[in-house]
N, CA and C of each residue as an Amber inpcrd file, in Angstrom:
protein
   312
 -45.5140000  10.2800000 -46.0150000 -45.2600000  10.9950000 -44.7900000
 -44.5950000  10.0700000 -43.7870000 -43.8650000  10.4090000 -43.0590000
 -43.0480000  10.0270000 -42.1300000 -43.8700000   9.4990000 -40.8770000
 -43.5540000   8.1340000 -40.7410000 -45.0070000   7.4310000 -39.4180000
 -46.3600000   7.2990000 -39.6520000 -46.1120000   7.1210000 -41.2580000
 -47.7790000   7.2140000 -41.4390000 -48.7660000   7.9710000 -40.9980000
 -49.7080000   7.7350000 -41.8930000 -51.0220000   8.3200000 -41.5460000
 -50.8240000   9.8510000 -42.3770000 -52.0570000  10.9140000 -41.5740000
 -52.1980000  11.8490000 -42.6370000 -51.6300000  13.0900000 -41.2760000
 -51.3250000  13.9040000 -42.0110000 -51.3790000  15.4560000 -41.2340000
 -52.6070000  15.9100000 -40.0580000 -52.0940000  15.7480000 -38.7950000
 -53.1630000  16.0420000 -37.9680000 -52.7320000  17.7620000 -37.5590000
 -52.2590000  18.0080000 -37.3170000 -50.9160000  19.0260000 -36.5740000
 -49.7090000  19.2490000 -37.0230000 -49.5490000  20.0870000 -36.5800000
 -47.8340000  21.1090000 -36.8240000 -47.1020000  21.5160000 -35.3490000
 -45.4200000  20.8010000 -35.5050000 -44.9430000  21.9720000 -34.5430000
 -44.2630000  23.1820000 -35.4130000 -44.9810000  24.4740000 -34.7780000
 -44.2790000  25.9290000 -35.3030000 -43.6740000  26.5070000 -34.4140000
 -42.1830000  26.9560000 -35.3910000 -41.2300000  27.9990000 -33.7170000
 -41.9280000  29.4700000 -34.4240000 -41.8000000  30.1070000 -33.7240000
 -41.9630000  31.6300000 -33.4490000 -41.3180000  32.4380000 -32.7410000
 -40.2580000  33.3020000 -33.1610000 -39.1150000  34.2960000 -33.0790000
 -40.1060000  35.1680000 -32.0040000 -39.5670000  35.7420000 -30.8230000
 -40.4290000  36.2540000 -29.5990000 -39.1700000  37.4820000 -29.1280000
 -39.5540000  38.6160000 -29.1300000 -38.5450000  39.4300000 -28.8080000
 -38.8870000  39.5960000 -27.5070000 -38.0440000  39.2190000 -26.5050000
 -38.6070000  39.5540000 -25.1300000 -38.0280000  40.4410000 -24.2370000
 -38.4840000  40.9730000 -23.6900000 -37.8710000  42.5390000 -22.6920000
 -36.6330000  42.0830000 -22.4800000 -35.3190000  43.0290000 -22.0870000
 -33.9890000  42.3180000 -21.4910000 -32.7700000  41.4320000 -22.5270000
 -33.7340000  40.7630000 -23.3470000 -32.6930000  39.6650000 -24.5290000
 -32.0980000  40.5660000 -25.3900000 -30.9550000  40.5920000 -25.7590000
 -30.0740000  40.6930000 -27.2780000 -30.4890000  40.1480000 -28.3670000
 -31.1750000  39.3070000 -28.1800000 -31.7430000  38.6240000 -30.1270000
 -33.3920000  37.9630000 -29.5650000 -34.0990000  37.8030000 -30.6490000
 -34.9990000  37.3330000 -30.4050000 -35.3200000  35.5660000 -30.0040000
 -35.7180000  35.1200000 -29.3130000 -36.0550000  33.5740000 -28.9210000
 -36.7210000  32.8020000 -29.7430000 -36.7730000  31.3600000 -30.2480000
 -37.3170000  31.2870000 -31.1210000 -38.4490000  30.0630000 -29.9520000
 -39.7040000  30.4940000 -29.6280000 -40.5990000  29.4740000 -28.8500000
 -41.0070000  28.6530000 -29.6000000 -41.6910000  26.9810000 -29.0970000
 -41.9560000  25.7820000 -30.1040000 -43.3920000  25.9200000 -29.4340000
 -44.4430000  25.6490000 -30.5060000 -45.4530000  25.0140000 -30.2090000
 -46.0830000  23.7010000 -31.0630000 -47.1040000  23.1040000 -30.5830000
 -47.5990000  22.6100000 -30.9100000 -48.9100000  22.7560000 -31.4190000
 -49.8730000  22.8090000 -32.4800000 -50.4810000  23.0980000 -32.8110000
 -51.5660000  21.8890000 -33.3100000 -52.7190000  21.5840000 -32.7810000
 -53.7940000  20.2730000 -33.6740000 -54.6580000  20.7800000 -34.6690000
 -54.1360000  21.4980000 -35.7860000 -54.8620000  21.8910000 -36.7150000
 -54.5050000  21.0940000 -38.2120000 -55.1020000  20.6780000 -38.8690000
 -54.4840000  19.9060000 -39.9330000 -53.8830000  21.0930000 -41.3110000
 -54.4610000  22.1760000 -41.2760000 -54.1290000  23.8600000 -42.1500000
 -53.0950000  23.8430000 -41.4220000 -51.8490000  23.6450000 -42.2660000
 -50.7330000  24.5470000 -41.9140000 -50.9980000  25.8170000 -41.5000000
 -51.4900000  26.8440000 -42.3310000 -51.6130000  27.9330000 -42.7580000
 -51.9130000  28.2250000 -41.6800000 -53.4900000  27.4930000 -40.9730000
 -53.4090000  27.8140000 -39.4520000 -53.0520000  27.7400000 -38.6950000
 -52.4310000  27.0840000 -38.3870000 -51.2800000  26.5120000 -37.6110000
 -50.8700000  27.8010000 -37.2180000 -49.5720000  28.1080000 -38.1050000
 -48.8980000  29.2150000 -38.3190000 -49.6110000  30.1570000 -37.3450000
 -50.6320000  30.5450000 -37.9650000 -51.6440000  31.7030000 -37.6620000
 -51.9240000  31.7890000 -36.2360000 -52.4050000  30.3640000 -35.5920000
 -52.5070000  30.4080000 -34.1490000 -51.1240000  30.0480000 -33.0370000
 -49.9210000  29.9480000 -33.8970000 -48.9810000  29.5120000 -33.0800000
 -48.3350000  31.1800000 -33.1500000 -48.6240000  32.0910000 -34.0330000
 -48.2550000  33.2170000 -34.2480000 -48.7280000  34.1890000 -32.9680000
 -50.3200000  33.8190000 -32.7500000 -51.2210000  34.7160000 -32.2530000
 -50.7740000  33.5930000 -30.5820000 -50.3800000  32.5510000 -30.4980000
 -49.8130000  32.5090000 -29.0900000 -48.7840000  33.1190000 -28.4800000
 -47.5250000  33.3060000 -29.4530000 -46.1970000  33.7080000 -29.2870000
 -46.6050000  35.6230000 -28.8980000 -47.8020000  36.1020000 -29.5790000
 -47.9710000  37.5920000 -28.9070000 -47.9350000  37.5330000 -27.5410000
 -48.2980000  36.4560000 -26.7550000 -49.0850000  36.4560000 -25.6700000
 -47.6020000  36.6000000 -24.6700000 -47.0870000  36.5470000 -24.8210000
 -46.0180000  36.4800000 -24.1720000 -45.0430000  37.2630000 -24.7790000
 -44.4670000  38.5590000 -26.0480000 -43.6750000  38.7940000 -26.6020000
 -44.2920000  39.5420000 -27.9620000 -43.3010000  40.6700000 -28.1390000
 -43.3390000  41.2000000 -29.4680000 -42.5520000  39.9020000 -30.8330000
 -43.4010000  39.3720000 -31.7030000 -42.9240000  38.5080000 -32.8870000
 -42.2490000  39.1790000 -33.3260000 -40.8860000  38.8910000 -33.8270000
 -40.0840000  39.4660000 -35.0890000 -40.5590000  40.0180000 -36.2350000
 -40.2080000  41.0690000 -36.5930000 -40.3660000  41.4000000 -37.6990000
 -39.6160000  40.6300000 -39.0400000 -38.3830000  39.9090000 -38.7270000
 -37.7940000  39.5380000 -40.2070000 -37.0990000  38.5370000 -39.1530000
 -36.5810000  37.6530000 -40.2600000 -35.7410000  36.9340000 -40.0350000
 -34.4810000  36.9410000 -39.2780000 -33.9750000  36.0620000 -37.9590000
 -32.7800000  36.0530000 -37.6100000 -32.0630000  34.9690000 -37.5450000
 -31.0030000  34.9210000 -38.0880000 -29.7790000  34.0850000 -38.2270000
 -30.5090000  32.7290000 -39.0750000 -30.9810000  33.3620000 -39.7610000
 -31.7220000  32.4760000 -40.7530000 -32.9630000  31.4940000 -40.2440000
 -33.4890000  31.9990000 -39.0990000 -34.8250000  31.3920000 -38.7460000
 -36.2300000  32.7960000 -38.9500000 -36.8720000  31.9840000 -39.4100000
 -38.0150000  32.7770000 -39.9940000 -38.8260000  33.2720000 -39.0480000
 -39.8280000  34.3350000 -38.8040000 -40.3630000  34.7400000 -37.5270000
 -41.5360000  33.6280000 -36.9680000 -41.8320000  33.2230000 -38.6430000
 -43.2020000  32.0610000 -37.6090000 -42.4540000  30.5190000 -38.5970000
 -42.2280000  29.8670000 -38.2490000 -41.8350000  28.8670000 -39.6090000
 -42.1810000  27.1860000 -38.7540000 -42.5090000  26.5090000 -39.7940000
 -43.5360000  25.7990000 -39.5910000 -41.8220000  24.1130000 -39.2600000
 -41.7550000  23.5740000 -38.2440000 -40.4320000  22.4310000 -38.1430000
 -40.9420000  21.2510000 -38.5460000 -42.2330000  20.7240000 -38.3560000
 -42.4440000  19.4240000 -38.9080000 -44.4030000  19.1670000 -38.2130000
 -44.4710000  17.9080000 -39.2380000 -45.9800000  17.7910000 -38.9330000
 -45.8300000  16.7670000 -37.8620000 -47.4130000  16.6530000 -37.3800000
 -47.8760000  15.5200000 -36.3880000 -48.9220000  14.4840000 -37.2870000
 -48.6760000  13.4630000 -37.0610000 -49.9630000  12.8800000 -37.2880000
 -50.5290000  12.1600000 -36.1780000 -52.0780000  11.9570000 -36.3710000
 -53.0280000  11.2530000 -35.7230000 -52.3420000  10.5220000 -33.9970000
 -51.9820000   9.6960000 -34.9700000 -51.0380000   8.7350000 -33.4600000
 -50.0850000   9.4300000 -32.5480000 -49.2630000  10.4540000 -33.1560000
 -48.6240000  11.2500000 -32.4950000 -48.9220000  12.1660000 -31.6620000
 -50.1980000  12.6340000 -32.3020000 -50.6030000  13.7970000 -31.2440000
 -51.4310000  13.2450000 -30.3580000 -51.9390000  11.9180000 -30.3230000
 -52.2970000  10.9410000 -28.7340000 -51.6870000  10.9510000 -28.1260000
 -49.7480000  10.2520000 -28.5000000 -49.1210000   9.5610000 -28.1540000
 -49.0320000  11.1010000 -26.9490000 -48.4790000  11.9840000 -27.8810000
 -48.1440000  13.3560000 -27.0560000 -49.1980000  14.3520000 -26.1590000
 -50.3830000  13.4740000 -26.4730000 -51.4260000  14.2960000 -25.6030000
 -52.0600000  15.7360000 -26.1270000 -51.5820000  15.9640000 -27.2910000
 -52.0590000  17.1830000 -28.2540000 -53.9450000  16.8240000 -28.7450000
 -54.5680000  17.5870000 -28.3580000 -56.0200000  17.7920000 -28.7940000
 -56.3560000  18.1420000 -30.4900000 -57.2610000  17.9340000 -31.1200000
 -57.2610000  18.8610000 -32.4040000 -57.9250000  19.9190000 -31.7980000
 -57.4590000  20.7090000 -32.5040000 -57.8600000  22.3710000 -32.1080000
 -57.0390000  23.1840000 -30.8630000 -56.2870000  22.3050000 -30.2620000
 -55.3490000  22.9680000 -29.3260000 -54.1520000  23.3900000 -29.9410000
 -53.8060000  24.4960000 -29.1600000 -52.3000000  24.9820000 -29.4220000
 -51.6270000  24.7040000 -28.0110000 -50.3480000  24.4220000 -27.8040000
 -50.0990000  24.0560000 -26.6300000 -48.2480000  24.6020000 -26.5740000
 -48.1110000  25.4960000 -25.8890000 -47.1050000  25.8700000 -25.8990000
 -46.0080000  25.1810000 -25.2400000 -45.0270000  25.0960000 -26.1270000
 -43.8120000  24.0890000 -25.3490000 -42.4890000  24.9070000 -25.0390000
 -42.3490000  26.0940000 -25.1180000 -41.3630000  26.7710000 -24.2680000
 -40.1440000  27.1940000 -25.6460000 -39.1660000  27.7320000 -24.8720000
 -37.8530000  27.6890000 -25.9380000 -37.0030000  26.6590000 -26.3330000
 -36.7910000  25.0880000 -25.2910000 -36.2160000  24.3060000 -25.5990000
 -36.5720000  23.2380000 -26.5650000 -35.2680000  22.6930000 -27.4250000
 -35.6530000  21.7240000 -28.4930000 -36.8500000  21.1330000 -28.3710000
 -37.9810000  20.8790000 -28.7950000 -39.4540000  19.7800000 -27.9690000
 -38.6850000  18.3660000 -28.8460000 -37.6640000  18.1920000 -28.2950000
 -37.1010000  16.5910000 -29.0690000 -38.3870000  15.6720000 -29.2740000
 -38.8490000  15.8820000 -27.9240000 -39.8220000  14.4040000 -28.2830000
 -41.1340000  14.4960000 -29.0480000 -41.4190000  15.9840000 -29.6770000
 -42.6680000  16.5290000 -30.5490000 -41.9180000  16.3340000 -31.9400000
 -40.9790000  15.6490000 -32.5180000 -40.2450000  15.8330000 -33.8440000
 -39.1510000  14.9340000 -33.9640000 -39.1660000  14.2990000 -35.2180000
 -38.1900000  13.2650000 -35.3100000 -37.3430000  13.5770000 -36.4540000
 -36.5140000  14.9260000 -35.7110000 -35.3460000  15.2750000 -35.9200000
 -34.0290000  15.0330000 -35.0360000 -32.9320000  14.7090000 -35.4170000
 -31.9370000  14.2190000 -34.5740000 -31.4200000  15.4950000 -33.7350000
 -31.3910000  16.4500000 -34.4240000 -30.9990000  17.8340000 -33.5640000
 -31.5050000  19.1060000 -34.3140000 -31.5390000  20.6410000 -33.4990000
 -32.2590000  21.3820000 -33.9310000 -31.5020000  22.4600000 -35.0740000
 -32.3310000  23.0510000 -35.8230000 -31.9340000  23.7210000 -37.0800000
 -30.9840000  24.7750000 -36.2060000 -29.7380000  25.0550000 -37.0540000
 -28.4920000  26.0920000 -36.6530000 -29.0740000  27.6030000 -36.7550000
């Protein structure tokens, strides 16, 4: 794994259809669950809170899809709790992921 250590967390985007928009938004969270699966599940059940989730896929982003893990040190470094979900908005979270730029 990338930075060592083990899987603490996930950031997941989630496709958010919101009143007014032409296509759906895709929101980033952060999630301190080491279950993907949950992850997913509670970054899913945040994105309601604010928005109808997609039903299917747009422009090839998935409605809940999982961008990369956290580990241990990272989610200090970033202030992420285990068991928190912490919503980070629509923009790239560059500094939650060590990707050079975001999926097309």
């Amino acid at each position: 794994m990338a930075g060592g250590g083990f899987v603490s967390g996930w950031l997941i985007g989630v496709l958010v259809e919101l009143p007014g928009e032409p296509a759906p938004i895709r929101h980033y969270y952060g999630v301190g669950f080491e279950d993907r699966a949950k992850s997913e599940w509670m970054a899913l059940d945040a994105g309601q809170l604010i928005g109808r989730i997609a039903s299917s896929p747009y422009k090839g982003q998935e409605p809940v899809q999982m961008l990369g893990h956290l580990t241990p040190v990272r989610m200090k470094t970033l202030g992420l709790k285990p068991g928190e979900v912490r919503a980070l908005g629509p923009n790239w979270p560059r500094r939650w992921i060590e990707v050079t730029s975001p999926p097309q």
